[in-house]
PDB file of N, CA, C and O in Angstrom, chain B, residues numbered from 101:
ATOM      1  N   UNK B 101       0.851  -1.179   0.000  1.00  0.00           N
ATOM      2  CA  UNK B 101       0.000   0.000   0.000  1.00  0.00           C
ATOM      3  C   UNK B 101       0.893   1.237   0.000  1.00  0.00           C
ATOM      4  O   UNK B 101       1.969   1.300   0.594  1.00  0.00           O
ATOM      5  N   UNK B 102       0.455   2.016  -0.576  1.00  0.00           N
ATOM      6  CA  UNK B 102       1.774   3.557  -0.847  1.00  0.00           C
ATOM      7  C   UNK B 102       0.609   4.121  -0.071  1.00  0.00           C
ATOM      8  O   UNK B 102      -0.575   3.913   0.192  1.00  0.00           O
ATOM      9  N   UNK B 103       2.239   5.470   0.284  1.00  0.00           N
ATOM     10  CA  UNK B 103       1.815   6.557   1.131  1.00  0.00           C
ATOM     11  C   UNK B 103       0.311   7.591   0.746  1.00  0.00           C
ATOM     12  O   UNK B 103      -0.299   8.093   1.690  1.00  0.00           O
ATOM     13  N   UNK B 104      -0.081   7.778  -0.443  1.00  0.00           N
ATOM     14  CA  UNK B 104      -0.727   8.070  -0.898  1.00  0.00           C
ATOM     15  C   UNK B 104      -2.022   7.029  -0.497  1.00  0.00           C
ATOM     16  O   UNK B 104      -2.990   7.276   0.222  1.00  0.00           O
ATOM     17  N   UNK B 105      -1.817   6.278  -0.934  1.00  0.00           N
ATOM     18  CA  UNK B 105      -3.260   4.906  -0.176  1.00  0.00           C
ATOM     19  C   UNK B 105      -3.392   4.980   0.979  1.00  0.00           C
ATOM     20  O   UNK B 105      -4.592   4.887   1.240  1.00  0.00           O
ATOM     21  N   UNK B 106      -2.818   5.097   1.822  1.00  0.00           N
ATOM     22  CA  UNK B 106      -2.897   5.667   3.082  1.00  0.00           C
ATOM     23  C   UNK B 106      -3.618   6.783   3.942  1.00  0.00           C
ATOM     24  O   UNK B 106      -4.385   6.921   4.895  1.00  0.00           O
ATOM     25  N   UNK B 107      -2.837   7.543   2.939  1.00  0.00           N
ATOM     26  CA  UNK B 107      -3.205   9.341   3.074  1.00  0.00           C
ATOM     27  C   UNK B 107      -5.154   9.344   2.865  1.00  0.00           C
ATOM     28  O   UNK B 107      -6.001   9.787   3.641  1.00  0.00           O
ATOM     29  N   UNK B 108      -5.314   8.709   1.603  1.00  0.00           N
ATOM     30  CA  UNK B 108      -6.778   8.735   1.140  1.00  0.00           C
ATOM     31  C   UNK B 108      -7.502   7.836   1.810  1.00  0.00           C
ATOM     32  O   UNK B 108      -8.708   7.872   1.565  1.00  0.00           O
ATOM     33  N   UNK B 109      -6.980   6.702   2.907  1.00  0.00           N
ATOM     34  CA  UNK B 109      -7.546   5.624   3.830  1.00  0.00           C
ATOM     35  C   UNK B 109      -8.121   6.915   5.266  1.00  0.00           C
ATOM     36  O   UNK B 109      -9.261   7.074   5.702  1.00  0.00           O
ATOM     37  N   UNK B 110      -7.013   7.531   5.617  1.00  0.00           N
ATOM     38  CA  UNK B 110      -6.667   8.235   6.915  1.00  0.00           C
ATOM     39  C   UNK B 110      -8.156   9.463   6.177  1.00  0.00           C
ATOM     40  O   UNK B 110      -8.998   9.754   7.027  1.00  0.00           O
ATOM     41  N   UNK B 111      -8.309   9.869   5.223  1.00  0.00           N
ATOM     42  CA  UNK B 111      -9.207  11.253   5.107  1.00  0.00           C
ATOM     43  C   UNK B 111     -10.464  10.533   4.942  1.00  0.00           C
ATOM     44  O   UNK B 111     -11.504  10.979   5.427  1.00  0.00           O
ATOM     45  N   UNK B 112     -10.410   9.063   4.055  1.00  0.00           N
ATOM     46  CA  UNK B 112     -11.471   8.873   4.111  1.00  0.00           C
ATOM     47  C   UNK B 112     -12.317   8.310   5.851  1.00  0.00           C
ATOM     48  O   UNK B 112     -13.330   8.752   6.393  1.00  0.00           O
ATOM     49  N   UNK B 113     -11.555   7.431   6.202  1.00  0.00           N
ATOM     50  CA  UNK B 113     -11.922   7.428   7.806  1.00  0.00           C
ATOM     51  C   UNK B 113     -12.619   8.444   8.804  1.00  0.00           C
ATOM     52  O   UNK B 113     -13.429   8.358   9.727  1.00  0.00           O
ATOM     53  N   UNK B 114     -11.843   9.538   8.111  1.00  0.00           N
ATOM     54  CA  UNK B 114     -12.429  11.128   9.072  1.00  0.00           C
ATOM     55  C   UNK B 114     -13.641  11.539   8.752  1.00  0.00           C
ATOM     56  O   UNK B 114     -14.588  11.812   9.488  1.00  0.00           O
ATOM     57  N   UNK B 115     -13.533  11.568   7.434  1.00  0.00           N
ATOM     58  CA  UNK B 115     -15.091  12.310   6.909  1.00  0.00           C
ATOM     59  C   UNK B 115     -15.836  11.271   7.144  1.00  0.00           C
ATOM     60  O   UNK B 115     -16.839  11.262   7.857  1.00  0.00           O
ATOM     61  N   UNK B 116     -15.495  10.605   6.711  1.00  0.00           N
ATOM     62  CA  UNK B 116     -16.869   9.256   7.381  1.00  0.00           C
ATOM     63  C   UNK B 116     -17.411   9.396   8.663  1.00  0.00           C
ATOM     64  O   UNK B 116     -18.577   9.751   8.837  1.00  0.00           O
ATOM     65  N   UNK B 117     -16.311   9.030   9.951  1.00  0.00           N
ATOM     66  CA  UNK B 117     -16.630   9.220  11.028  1.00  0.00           C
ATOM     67  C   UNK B 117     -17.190  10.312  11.506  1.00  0.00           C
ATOM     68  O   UNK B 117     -17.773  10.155  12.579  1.00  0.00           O
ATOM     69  N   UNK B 118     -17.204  12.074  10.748  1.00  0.00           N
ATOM     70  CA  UNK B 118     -17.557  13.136  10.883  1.00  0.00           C
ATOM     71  C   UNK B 118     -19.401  12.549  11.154  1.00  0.00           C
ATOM     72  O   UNK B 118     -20.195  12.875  12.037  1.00  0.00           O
ATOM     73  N   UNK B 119     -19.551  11.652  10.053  1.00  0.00           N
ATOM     74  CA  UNK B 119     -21.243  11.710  10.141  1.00  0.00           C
ATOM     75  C   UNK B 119     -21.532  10.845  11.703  1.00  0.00           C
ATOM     76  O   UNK B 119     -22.535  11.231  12.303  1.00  0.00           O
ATOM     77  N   UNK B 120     -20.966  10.062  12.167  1.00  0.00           N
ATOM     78  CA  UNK B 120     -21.342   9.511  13.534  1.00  0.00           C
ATOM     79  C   UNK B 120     -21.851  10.202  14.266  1.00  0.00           C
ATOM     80  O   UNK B 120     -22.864   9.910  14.903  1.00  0.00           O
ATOM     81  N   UNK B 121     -21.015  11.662  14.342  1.00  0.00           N
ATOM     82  CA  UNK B 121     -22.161  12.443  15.585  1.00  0.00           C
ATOM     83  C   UNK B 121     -23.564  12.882  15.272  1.00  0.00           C
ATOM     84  O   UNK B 121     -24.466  13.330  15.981  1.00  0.00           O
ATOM     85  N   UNK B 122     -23.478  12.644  14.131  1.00  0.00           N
ATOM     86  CA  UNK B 122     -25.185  13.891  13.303  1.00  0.00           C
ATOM     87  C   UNK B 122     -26.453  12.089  13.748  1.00  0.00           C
ATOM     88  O   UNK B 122     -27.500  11.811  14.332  1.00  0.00           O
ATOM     89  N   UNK B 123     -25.233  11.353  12.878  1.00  0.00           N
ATOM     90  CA  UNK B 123     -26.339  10.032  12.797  1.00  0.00           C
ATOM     91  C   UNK B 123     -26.960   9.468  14.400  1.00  0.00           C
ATOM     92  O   UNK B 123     -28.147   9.211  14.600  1.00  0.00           O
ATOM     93  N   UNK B 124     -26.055   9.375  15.259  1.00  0.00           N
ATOM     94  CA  UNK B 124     -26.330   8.881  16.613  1.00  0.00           C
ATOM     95  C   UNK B 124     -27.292  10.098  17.575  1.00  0.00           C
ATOM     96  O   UNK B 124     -28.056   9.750  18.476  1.00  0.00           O
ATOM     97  N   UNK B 125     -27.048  11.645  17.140  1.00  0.00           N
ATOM     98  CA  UNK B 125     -27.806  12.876  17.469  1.00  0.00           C
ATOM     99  C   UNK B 125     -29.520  12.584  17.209  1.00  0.00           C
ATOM    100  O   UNK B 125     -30.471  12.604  17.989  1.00  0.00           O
ATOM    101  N   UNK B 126     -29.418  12.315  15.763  1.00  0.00           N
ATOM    102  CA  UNK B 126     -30.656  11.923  14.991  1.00  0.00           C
ATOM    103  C   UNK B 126     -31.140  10.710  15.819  1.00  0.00           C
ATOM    104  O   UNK B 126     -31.985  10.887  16.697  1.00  0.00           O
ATOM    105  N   UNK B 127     -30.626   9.470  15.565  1.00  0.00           N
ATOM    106  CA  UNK B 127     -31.229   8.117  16.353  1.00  0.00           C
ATOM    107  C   UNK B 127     -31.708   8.794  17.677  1.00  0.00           C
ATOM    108  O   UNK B 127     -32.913   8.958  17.866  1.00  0.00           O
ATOM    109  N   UNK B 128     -31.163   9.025  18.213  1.00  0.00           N
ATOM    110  CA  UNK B 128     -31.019   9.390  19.702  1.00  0.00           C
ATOM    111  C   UNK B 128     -32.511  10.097  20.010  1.00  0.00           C
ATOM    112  O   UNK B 128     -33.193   9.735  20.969  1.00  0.00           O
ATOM    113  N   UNK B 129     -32.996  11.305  18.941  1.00  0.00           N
ATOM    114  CA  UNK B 129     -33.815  12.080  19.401  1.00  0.00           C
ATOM    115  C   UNK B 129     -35.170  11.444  18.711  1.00  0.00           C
ATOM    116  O   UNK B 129     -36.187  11.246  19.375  1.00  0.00           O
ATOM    117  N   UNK B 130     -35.091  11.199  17.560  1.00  0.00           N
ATOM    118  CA  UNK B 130     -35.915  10.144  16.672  1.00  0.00           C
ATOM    119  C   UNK B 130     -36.227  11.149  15.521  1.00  0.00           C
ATOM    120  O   UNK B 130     -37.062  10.967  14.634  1.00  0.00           O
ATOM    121  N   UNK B 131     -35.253  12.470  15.710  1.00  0.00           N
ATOM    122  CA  UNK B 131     -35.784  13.445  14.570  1.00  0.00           C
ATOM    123  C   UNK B 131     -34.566  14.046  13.991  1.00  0.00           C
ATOM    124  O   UNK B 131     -33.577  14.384  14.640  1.00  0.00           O
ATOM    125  N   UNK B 132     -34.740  14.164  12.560  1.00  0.00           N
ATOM    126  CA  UNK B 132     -33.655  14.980  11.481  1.00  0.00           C
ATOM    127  C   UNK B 132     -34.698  16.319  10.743  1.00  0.00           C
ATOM    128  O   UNK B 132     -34.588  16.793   9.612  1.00  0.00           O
ATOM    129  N   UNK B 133     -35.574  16.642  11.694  1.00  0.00           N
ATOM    130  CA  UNK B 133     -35.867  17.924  10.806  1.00  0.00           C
ATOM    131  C   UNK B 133     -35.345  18.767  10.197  1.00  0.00           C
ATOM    132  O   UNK B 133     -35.491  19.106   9.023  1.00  0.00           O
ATOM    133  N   UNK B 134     -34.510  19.259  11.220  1.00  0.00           N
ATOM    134  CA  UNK B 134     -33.371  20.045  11.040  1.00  0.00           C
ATOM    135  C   UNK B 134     -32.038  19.781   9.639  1.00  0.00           C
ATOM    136  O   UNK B 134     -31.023  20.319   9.199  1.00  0.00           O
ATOM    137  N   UNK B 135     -32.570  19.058   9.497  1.00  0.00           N
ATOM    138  CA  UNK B 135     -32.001  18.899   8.289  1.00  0.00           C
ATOM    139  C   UNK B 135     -32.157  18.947   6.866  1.00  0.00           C
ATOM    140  O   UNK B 135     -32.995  18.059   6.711  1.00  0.00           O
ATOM    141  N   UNK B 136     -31.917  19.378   5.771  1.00  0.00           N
ATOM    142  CA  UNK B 136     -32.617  20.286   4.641  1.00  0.00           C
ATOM    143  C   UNK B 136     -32.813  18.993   3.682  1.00  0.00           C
ATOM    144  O   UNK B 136     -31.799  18.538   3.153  1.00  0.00           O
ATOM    145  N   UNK B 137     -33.977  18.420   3.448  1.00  0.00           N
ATOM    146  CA  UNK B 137     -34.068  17.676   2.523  1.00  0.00           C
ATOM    147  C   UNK B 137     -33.440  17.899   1.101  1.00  0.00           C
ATOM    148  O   UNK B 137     -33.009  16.904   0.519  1.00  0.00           O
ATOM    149  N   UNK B 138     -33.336  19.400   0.364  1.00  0.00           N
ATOM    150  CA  UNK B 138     -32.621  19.332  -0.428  1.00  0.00           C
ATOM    151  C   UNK B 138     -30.834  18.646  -0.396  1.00  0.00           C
ATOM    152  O   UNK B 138     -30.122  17.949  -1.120  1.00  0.00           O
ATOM    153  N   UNK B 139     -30.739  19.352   0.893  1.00  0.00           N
ATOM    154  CA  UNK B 139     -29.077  18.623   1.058  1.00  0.00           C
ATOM    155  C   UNK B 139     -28.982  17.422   0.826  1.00  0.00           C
ATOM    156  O   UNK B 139     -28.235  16.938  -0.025  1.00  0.00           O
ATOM    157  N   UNK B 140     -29.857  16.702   1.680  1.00  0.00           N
ATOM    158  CA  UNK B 140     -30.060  15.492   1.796  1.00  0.00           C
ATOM    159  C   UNK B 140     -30.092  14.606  -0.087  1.00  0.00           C
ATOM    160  O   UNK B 140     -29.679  13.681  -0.786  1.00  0.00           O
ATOM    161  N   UNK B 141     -30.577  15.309  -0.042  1.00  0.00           N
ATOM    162  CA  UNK B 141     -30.849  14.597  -2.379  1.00  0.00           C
ATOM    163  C   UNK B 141     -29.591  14.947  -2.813  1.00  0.00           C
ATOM    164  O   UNK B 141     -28.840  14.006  -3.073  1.00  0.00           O
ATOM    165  N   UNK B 142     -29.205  15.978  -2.946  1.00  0.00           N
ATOM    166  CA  UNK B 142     -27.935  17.162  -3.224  1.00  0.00           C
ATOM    167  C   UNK B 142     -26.485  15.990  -3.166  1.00  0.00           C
ATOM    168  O   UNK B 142     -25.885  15.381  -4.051  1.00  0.00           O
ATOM    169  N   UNK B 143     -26.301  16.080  -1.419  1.00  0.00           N
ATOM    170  CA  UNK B 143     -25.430  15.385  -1.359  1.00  0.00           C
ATOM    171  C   UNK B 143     -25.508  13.572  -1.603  1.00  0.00           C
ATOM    172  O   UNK B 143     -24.561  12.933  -2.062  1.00  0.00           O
ATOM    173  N   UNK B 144     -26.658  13.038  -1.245  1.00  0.00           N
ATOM    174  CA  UNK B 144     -26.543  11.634  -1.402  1.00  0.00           C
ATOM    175  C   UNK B 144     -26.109  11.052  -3.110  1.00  0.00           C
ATOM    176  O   UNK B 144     -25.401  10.130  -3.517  1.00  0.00           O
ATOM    177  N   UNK B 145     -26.939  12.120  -3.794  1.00  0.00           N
ATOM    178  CA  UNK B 145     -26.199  11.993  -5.555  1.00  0.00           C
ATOM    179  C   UNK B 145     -24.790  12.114  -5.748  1.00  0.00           C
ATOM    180  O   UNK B 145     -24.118  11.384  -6.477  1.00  0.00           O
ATOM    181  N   UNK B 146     -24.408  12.992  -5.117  1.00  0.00           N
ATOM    182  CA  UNK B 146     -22.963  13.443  -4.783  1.00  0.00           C
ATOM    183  C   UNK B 146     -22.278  12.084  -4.590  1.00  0.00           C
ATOM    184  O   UNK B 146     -21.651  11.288  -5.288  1.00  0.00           O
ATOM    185  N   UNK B 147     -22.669  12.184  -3.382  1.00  0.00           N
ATOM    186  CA  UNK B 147     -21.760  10.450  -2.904  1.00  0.00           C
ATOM    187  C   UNK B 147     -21.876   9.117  -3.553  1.00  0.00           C
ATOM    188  O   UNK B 147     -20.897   8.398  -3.753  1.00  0.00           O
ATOM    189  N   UNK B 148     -23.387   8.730  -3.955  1.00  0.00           N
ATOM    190  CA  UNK B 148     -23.570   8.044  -5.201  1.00  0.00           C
ATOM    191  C   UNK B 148     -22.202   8.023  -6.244  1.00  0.00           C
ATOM    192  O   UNK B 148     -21.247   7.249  -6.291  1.00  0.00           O
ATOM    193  N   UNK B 149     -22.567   9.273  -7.084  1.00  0.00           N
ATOM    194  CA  UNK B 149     -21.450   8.957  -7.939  1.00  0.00           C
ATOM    195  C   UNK B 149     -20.167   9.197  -7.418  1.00  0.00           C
ATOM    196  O   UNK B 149     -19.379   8.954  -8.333  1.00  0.00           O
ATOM    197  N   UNK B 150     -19.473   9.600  -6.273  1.00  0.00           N
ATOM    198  CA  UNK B 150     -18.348   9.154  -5.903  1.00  0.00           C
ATOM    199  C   UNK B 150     -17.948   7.999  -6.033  1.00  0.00           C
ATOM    200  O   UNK B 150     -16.868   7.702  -6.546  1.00  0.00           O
ATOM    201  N   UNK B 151     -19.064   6.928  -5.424  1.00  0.00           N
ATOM    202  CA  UNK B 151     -19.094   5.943  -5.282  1.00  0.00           C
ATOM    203  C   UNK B 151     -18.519   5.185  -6.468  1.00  0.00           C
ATOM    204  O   UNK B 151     -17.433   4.607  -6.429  1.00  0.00           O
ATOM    205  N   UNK B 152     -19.288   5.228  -7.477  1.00  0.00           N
ATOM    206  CA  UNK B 152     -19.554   4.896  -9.055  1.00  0.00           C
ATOM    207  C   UNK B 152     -18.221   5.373  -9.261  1.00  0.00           C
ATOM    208  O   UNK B 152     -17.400   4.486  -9.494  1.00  0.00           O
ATOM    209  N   UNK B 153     -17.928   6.187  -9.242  1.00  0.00           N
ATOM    210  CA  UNK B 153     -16.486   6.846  -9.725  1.00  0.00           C
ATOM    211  C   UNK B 153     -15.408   6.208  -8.888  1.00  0.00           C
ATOM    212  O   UNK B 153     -14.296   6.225  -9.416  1.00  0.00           O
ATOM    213  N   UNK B 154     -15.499   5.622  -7.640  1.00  0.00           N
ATOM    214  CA  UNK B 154     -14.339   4.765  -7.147  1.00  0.00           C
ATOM    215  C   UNK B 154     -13.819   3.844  -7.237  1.00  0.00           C
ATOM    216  O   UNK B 154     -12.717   3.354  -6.993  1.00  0.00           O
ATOM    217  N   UNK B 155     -15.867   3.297  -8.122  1.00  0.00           N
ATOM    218  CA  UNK B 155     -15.326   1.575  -8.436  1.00  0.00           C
ATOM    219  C   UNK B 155     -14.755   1.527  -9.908  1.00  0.00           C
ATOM    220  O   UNK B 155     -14.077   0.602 -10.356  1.00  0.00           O
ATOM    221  N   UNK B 156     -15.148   2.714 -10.621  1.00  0.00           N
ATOM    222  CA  UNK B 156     -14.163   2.533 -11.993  1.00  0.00           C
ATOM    223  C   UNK B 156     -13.030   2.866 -12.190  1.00  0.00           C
ATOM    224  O   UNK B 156     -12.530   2.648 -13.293  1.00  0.00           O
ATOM    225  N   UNK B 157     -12.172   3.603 -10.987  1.00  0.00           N
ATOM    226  CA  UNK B 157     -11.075   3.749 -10.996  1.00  0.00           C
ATOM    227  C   UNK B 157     -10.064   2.911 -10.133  1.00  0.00           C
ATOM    228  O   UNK B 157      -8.903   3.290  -9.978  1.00  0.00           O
ATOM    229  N   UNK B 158     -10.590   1.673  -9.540  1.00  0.00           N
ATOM    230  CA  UNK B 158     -10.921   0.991  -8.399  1.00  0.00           C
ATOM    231  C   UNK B 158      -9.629   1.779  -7.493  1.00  0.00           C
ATOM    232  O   UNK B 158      -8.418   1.600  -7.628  1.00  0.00           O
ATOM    233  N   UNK B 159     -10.209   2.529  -6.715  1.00  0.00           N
ATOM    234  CA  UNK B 159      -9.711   3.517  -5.664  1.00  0.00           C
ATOM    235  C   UNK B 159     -10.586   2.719  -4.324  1.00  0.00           C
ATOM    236  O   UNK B 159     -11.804   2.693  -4.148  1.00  0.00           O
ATOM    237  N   UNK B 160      -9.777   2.261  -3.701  1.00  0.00           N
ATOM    238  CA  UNK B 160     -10.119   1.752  -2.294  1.00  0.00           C
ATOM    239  C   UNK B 160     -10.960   2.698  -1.455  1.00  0.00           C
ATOM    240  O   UNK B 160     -12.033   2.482  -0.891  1.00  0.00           O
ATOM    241  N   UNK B 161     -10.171   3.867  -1.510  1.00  0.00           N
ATOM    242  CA  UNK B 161     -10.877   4.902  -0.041  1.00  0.00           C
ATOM    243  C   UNK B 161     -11.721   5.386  -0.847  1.00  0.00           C
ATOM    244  O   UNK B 161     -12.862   5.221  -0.414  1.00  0.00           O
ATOM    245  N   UNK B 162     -11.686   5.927  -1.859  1.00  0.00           N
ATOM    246  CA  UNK B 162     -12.972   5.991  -2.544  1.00  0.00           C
ATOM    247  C   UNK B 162     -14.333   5.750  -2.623  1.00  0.00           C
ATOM    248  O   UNK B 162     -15.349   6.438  -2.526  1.00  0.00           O
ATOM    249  N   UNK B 163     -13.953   4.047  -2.920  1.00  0.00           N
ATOM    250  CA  UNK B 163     -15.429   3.246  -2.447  1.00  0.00           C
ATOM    251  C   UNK B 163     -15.782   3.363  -1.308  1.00  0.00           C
ATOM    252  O   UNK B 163     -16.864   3.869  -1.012  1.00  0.00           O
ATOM    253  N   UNK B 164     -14.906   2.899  -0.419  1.00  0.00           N
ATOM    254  CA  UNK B 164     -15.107   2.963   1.216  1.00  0.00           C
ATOM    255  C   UNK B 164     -15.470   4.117   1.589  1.00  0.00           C
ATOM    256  O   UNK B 164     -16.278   3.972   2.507  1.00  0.00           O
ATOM    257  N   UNK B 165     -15.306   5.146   1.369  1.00  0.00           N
ATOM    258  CA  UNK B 165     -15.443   6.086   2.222  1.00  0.00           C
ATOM    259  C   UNK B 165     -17.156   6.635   1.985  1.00  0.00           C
ATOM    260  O   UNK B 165     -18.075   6.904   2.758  1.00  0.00           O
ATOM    261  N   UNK B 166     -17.024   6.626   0.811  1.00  0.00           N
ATOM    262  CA  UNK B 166     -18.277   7.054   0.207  1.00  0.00           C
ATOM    263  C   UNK B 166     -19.319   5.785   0.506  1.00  0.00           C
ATOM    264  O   UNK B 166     -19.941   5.787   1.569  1.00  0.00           O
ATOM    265  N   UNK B 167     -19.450   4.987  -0.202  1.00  0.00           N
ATOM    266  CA  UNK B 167     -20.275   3.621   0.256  1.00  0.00           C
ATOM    267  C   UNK B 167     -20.851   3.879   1.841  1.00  0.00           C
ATOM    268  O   UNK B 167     -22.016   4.159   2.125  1.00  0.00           O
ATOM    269  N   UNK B 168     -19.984   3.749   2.574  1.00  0.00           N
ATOM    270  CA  UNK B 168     -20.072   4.041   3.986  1.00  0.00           C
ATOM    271  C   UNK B 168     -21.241   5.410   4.339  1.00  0.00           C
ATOM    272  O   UNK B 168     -22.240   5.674   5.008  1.00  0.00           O
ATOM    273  N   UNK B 169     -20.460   5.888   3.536  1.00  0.00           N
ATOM    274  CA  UNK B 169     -21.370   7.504   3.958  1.00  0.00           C
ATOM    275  C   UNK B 169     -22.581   7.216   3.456  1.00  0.00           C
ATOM    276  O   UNK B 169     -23.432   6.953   4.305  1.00  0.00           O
ATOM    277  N   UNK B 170     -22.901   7.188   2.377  1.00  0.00           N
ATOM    278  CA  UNK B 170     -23.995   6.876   1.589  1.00  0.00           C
ATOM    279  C   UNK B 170     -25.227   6.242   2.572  1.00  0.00           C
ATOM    280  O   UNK B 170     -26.417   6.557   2.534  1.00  0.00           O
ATOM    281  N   UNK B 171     -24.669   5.397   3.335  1.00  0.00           N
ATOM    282  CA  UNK B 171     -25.559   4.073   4.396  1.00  0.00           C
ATOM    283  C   UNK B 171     -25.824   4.683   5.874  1.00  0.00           C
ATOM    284  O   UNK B 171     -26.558   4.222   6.748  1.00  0.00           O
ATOM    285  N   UNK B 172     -24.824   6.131   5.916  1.00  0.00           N
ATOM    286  CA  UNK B 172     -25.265   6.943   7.079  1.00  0.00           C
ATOM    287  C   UNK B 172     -26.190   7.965   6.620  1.00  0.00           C
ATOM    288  O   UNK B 172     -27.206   8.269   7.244  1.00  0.00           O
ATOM    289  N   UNK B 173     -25.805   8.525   5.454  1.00  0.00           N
ATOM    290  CA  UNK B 173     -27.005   9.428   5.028  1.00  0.00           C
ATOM    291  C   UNK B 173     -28.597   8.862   4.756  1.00  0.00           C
ATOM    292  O   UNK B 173     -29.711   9.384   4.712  1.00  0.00           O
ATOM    293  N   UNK B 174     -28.034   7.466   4.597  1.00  0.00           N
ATOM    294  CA  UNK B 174     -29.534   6.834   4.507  1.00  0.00           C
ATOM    295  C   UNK B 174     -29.973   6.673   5.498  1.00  0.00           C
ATOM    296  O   UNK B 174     -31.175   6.930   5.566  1.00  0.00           O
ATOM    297  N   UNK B 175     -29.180   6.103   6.974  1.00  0.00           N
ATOM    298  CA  UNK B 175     -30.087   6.118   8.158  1.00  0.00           C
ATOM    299  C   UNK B 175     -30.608   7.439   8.388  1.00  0.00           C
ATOM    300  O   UNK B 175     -31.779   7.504   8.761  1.00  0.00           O
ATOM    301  N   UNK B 176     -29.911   8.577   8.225  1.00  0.00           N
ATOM    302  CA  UNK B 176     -30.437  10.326   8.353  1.00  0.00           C
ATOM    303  C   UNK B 176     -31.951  10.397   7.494  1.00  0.00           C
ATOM    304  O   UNK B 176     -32.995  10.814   7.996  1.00  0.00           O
ATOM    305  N   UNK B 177     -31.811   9.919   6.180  1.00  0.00           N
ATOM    306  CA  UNK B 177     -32.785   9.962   5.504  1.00  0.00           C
ATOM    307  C   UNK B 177     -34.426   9.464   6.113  1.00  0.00           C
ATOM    308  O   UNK B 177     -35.494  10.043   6.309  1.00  0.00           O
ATOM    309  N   UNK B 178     -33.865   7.960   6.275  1.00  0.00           N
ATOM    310  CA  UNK B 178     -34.891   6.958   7.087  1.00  0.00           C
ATOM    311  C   UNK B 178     -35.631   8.162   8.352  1.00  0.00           C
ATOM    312  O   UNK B 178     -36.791   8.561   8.458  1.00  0.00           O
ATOM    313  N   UNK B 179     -34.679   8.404   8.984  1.00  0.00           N
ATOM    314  CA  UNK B 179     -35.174   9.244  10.620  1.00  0.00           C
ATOM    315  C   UNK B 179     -35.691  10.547  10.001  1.00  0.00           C
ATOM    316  O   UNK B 179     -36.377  11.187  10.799  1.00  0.00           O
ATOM    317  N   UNK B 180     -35.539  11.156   8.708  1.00  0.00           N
ATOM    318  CA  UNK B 180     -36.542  12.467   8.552  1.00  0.00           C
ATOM    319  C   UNK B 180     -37.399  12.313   7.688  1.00  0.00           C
ATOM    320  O   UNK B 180     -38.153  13.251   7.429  1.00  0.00           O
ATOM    321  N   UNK B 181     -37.494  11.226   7.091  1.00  0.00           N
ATOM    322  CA  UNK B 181     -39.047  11.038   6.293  1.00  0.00           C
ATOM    323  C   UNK B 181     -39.893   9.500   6.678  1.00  0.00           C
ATOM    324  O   UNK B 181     -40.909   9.186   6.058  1.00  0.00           O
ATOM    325  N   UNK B 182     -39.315   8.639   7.765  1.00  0.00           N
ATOM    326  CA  UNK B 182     -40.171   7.972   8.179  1.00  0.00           C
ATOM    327  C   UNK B 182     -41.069   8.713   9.152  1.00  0.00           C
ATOM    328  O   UNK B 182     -40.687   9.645   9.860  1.00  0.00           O
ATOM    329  N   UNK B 183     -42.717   8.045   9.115  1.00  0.00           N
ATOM    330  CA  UNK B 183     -43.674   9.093  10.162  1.00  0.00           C
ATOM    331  C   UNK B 183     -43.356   8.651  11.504  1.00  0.00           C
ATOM    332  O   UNK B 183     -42.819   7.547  11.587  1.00  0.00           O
ATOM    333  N   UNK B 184     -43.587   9.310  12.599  1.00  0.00           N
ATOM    334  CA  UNK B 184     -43.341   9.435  14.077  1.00  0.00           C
ATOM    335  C   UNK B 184     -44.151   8.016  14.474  1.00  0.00           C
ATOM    336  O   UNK B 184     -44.833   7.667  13.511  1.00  0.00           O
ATOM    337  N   UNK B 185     -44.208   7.583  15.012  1.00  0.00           N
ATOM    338  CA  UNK B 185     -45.106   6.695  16.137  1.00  0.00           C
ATOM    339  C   UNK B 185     -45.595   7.296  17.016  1.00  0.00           C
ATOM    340  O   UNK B 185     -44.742   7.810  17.740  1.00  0.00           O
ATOM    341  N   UNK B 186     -46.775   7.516  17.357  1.00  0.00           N
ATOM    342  CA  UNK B 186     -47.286   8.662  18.731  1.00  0.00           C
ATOM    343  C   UNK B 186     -47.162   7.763  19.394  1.00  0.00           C
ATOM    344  O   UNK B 186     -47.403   6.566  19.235  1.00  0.00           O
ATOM    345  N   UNK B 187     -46.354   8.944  21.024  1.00  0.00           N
ATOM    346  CA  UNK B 187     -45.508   7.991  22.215  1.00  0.00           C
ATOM    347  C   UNK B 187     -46.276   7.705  22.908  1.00  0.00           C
ATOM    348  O   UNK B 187     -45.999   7.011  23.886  1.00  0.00           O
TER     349      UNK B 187
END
C-alpha cells in the first residue's frame, strides 16, 4: 500500500466518522428535521457517484469512504421522512 493509499484511507476514515455524531444525534432524538431535505438529495447523488467513480477507478478509499457515507445518510434519511409513532 503507498503513502498516498494511506493518506486517502486516513481522510477517508475522518469524513466518514464526521457523520457519527449527526447520525447517533438523529437516532437518539428520533428526529432529522433540522435537516434540509434538499441537502439530503444534493449530497446523497454526490456520494452516489463518488461511489460509481471509485469503483471505476478501483480507488479503495474511494469506495469505502463514500459507500459508507452513503448508508449513514440513509439512516439520516430513514429518521426524517419515516412518520413518528405517537408515544
Amino acid at each position: 500500500m503507498s503513502a498516498f493509499e494511506i493518506v486517502g484511507l486516513v481522510a477517508a476514515l475522518l469524513t466518514t466518522a464526521s457523520f457519527l455524531p449527526q447520525v447517533a444525534h438523529s437516532w437518539r432524538s428520533g428526529s432529522a428535521r433540522d435537516i434540509s431535505a434538499a441537502w439530503l438529495l444534493l449530497f446523497g447523488a454526490g456520494i452516489a457517484l463518488w461511489f460509481v467513480y471509485g469503483l471505476a477507478i478501483a480507488a479503495l478509499p474511494v469506495i469505502l469512504a463514500n459507500g459508507i457515507t452513503f448508508l449513514l445518510l440513509l439512516v439520516i434519511a430513514w429518521i426524517k421522512f419515516m412518520p413518528r409513532r405517537p408515544a
